[in-house]
VEXROVEX-224835 format. One record per residue: residue number from 1; y, z, x of N, C-alpha, C in turn. Coordinates in pm, 1 decimal, padded with zeros to 6 digits, always signed. Layout:
N
<paza loba="NUM" n_north="Y" n_up="Z" n_east="X" ca_north="Y" ca_up="Z" ca_east="X" c_north="Y" c_up="Z" c_east="X"/>
...
***
This chain:
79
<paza loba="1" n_north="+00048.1" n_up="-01237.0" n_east="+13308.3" ca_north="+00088.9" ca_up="-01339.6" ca_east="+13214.1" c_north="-00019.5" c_up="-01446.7" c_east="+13208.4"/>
<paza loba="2" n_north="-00042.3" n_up="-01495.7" n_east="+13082.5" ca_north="-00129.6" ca_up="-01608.8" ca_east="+13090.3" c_north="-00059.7" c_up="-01712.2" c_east="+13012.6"/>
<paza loba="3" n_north="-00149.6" n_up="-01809.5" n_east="+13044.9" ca_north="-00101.2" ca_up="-01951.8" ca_east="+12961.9" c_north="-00143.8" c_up="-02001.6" c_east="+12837.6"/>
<paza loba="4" n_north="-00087.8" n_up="-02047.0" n_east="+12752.4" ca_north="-00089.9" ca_up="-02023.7" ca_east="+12618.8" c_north="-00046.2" c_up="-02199.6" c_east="+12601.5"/>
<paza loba="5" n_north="-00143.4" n_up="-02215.9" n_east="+12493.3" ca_north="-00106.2" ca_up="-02390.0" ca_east="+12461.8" c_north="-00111.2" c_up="-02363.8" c_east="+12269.3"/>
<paza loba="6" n_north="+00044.9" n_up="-02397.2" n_east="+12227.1" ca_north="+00045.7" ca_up="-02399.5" ca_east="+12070.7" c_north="+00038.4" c_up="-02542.8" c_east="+12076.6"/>
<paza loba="7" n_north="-00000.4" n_up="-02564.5" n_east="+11920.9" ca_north="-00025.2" ca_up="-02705.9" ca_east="+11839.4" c_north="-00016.4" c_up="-02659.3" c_east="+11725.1"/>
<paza loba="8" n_north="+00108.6" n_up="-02745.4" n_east="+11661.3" ca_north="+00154.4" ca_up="-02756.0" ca_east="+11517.8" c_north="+00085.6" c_up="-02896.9" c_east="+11425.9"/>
<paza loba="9" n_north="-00008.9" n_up="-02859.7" n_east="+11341.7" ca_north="-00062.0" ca_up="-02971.5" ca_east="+11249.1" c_north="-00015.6" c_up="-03000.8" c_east="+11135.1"/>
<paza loba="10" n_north="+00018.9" n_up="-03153.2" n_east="+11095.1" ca_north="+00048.3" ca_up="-03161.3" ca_east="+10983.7" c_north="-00072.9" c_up="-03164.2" c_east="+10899.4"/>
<paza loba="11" n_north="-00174.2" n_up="-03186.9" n_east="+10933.1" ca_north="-00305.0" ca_up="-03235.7" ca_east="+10833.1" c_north="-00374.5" c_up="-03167.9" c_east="+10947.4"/>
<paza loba="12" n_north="-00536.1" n_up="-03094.2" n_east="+10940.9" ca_north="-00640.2" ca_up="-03069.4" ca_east="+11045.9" c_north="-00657.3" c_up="-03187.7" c_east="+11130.8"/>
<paza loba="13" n_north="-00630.3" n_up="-03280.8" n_east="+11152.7" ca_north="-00656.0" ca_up="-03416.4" ca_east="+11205.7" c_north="-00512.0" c_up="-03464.5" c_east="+11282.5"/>
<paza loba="14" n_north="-00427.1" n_up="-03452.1" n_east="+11252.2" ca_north="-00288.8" ca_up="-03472.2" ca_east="+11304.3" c_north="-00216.8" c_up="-03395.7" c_east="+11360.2"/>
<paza loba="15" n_north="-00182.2" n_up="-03367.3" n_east="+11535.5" ca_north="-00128.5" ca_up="-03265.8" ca_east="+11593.3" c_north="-00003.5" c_up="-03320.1" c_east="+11594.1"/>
<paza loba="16" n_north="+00102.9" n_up="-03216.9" n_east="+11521.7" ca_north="+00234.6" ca_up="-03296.1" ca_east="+11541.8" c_north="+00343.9" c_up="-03239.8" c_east="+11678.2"/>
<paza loba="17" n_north="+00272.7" n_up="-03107.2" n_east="+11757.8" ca_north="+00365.4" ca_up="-03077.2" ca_east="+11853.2" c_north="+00272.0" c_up="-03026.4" c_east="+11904.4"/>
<paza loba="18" n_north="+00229.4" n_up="-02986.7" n_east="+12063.0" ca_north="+00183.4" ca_up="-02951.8" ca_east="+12169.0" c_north="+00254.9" c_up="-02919.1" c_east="+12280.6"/>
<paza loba="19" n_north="+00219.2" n_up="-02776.1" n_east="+12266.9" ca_north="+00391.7" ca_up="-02703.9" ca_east="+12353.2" c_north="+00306.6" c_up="-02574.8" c_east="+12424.9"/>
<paza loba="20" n_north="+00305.1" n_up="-02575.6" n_east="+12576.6" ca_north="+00252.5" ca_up="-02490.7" ca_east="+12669.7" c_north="+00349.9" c_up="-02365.9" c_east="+12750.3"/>
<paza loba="21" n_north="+00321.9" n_up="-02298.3" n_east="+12767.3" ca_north="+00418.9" ca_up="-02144.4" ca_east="+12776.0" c_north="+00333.2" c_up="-02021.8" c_east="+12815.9"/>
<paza loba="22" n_north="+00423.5" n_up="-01939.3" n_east="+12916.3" ca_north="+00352.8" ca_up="-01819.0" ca_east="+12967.8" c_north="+00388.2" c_up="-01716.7" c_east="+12899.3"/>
<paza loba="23" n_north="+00319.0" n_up="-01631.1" n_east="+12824.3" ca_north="+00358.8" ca_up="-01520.4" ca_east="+12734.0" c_north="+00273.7" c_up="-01384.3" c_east="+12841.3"/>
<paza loba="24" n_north="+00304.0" n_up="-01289.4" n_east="+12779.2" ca_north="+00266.2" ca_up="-01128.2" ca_east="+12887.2" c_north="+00215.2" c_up="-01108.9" c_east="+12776.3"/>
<paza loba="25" n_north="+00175.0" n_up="-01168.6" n_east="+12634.2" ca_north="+00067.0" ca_up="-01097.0" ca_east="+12564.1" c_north="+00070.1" c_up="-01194.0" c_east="+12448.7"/>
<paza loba="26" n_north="-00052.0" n_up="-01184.9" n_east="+12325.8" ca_north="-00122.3" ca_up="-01284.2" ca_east="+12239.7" c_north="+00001.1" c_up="-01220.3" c_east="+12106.9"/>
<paza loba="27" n_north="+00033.0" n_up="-01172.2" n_east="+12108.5" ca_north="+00174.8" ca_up="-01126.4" ca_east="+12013.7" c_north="+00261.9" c_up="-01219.3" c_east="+12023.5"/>
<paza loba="28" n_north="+00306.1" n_up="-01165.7" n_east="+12124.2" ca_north="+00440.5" ca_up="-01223.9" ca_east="+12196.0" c_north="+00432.9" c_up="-01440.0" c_east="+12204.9"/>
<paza loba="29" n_north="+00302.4" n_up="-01477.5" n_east="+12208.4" ca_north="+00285.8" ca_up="-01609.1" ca_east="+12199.8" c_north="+00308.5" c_up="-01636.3" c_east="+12032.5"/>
<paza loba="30" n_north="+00216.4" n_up="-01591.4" n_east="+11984.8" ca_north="+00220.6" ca_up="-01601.3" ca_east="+11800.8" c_north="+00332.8" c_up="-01601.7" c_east="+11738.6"/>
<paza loba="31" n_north="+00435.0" n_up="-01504.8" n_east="+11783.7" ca_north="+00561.4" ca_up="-01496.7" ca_east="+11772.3" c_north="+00662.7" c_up="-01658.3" c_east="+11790.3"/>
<paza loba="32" n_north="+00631.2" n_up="-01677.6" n_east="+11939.9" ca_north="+00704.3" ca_up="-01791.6" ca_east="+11966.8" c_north="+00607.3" c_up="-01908.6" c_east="+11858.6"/>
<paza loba="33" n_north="+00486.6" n_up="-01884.6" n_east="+11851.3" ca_north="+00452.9" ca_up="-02059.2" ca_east="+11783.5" c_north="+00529.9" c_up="-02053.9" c_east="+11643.9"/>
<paza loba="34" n_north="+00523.8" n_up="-01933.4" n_east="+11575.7" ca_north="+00567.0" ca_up="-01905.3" ca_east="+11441.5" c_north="+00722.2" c_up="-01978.3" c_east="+11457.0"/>
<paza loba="35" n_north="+00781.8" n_up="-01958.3" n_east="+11545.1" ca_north="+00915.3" ca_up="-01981.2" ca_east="+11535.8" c_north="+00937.3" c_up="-02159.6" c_east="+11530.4"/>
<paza loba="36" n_north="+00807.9" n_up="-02208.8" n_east="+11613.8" ca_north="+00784.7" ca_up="-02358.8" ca_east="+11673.0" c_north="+00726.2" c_up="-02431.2" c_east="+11532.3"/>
<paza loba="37" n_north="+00695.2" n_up="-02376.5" n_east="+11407.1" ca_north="+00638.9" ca_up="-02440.6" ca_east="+11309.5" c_north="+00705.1" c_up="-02483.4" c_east="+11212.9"/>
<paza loba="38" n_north="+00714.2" n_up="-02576.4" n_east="+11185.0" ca_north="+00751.0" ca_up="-02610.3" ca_east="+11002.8" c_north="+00669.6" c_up="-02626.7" c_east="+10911.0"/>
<paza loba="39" n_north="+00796.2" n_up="-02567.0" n_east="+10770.4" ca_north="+00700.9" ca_up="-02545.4" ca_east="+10662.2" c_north="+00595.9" c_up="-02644.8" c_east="+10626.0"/>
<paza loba="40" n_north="+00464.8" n_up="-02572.7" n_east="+10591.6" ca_north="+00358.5" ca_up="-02612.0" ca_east="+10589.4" c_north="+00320.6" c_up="-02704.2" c_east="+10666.4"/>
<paza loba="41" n_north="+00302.2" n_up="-02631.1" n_east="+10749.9" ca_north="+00227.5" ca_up="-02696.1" ca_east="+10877.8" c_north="+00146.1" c_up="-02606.8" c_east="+10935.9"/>
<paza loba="42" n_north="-00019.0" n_up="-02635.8" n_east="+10990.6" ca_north="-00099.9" ca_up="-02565.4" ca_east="+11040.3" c_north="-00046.7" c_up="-02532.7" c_east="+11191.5"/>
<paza loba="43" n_north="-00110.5" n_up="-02436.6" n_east="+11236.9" ca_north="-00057.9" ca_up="-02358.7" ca_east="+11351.8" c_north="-00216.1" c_up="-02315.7" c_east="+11459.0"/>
<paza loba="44" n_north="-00184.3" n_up="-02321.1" n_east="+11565.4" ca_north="-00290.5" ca_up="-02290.4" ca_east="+11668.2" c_north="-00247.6" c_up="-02256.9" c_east="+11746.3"/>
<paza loba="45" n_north="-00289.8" n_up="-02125.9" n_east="+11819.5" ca_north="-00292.4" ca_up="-02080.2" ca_east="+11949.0" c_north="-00383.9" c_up="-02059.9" c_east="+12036.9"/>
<paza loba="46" n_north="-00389.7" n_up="-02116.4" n_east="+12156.9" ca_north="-00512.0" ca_up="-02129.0" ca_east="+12250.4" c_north="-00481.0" c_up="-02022.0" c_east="+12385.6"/>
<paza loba="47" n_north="-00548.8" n_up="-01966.6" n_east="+12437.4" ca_north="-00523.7" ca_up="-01879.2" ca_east="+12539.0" c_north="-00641.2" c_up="-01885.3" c_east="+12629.4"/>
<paza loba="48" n_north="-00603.8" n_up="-01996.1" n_east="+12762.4" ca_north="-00715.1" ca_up="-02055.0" ca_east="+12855.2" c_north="-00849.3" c_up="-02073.7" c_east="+12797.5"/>
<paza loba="49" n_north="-00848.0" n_up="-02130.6" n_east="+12711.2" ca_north="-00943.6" ca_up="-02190.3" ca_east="+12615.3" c_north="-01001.2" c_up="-02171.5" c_east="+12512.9"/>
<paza loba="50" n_north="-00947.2" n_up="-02007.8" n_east="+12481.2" ca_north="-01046.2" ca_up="-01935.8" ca_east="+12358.1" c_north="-00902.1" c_up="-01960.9" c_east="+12270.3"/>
<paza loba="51" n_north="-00942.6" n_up="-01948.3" n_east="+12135.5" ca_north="-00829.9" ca_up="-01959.4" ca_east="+12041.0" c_north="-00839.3" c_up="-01824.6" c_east="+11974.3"/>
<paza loba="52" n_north="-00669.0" n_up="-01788.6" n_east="+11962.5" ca_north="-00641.4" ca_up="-01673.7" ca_east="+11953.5" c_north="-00582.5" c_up="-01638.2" c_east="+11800.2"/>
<paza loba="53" n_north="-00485.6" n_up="-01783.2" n_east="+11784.8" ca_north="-00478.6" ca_up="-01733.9" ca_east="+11635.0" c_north="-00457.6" c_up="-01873.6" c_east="+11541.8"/>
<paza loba="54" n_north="-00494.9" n_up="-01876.3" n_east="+11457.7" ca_north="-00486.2" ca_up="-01991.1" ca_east="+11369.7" c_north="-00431.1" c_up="-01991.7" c_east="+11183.2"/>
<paza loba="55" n_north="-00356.0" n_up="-02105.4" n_east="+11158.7" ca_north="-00331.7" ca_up="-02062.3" ca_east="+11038.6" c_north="-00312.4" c_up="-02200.4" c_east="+10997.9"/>
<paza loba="56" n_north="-00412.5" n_up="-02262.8" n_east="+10891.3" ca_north="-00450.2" ca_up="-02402.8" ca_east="+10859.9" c_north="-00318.3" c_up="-02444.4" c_east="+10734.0"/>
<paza loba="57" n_north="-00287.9" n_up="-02585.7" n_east="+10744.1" ca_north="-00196.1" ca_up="-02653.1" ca_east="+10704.9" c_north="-00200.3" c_up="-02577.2" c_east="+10534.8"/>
<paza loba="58" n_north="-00035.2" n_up="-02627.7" n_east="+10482.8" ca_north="-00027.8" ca_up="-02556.0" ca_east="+10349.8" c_north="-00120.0" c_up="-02639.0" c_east="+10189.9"/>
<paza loba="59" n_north="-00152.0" n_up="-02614.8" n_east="+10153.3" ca_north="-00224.0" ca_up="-02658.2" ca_east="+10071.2" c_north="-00133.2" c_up="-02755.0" c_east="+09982.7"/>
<paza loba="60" n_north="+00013.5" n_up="-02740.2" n_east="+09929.9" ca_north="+00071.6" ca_up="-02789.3" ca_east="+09899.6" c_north="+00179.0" c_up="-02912.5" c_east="+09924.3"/>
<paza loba="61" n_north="+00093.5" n_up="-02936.8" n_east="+10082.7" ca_north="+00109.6" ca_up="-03115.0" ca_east="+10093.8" c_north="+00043.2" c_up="-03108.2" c_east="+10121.0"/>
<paza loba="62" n_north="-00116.0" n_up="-03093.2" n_east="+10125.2" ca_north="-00218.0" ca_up="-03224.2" ca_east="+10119.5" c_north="-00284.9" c_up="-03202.3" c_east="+09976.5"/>
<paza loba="63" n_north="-00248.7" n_up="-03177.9" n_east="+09847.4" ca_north="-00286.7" ca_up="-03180.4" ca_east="+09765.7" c_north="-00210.2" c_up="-03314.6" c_east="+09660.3"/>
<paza loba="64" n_north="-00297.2" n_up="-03366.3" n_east="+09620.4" ca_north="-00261.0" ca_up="-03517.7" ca_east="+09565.3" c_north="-00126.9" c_up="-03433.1" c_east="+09445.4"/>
<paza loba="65" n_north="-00058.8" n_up="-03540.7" n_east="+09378.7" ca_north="+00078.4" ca_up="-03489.9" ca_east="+09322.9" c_north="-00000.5" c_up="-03482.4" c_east="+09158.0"/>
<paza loba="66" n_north="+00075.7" n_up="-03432.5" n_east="+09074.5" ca_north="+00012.6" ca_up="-03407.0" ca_east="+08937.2" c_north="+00032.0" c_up="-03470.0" c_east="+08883.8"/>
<paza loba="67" n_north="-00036.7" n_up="-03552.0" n_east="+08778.5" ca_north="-00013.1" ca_up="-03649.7" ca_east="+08695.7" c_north="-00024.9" c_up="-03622.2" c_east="+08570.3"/>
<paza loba="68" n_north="+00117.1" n_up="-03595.4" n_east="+08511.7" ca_north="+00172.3" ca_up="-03545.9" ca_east="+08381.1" c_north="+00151.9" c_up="-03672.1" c_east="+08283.6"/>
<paza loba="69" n_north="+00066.2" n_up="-03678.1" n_east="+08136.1" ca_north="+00069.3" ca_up="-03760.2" ca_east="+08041.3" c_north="+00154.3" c_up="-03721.1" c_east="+07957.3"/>
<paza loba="70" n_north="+00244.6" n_up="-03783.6" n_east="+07890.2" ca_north="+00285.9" ca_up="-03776.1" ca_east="+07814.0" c_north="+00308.6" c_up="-03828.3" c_east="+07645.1"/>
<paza loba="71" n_north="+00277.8" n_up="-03733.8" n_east="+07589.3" ca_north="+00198.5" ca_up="-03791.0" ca_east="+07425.2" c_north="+00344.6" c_up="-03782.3" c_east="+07363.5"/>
<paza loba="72" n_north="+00312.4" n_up="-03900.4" n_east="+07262.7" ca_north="+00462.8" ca_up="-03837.6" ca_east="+07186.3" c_north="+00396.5" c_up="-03814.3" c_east="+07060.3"/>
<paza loba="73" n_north="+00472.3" n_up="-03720.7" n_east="+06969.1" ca_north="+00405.2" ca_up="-03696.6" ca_east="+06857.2" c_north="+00393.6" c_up="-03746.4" c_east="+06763.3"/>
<paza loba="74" n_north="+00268.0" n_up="-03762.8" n_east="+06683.0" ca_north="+00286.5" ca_up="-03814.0" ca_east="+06572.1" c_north="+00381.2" c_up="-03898.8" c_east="+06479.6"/>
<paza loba="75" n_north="+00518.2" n_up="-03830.7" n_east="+06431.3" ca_north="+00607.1" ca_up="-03898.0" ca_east="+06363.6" c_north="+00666.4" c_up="-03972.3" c_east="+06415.7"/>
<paza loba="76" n_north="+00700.1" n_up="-04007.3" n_east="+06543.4" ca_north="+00715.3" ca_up="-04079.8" ca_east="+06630.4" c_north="+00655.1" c_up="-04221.7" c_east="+06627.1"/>
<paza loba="77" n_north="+00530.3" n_up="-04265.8" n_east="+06657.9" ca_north="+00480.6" ca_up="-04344.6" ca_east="+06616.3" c_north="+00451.7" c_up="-04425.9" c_east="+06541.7"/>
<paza loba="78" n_north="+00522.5" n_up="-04544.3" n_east="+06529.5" ca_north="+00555.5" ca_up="-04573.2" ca_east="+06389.8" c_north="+00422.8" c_up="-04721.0" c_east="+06358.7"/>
<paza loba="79" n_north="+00366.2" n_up="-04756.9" n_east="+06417.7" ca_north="+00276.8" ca_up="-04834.2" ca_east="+06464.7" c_north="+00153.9" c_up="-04801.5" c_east="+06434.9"/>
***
């Protein structure tokens, strides 16, 4: 068995959980972090120092929000 250190990111810069655990294999850890994550949130697994598996935050919160214009038409405008 080895020791295994997950970290859940909200942003590459912001670790929001750091949670250490003995797994009997790099599956069996991935498994448990998967379970330890929320949606869109980046994921890391470290295994006595080498990193084993990674999966970077969701694109769809750190992407700025959309900014819808809205035209009104023509006949509308009475101005």
């Amino acid at each position: 068995m080895a020791l295994y250190e997950i970290r859940t990111m909200l942003t590459p810069s912001r670790v929001s959980l750091i949670s250490y655990g003995d797994f009997s294999s790099d599956f069996a850890a991935i498994l448990a972090a998967r379970a330890l994550m929320r949606r869109g949130e980046g994921l890391n697994v470290w295994r006595e120092g080498s990193l084993v598996y990674r999966i970077g935050p969701s694109v769809e919160r750190n992407a700025p929000p959309l900014k819808i214009r809205r035209v009104r038409p023509k006949f509308y405008q009475w101005s």
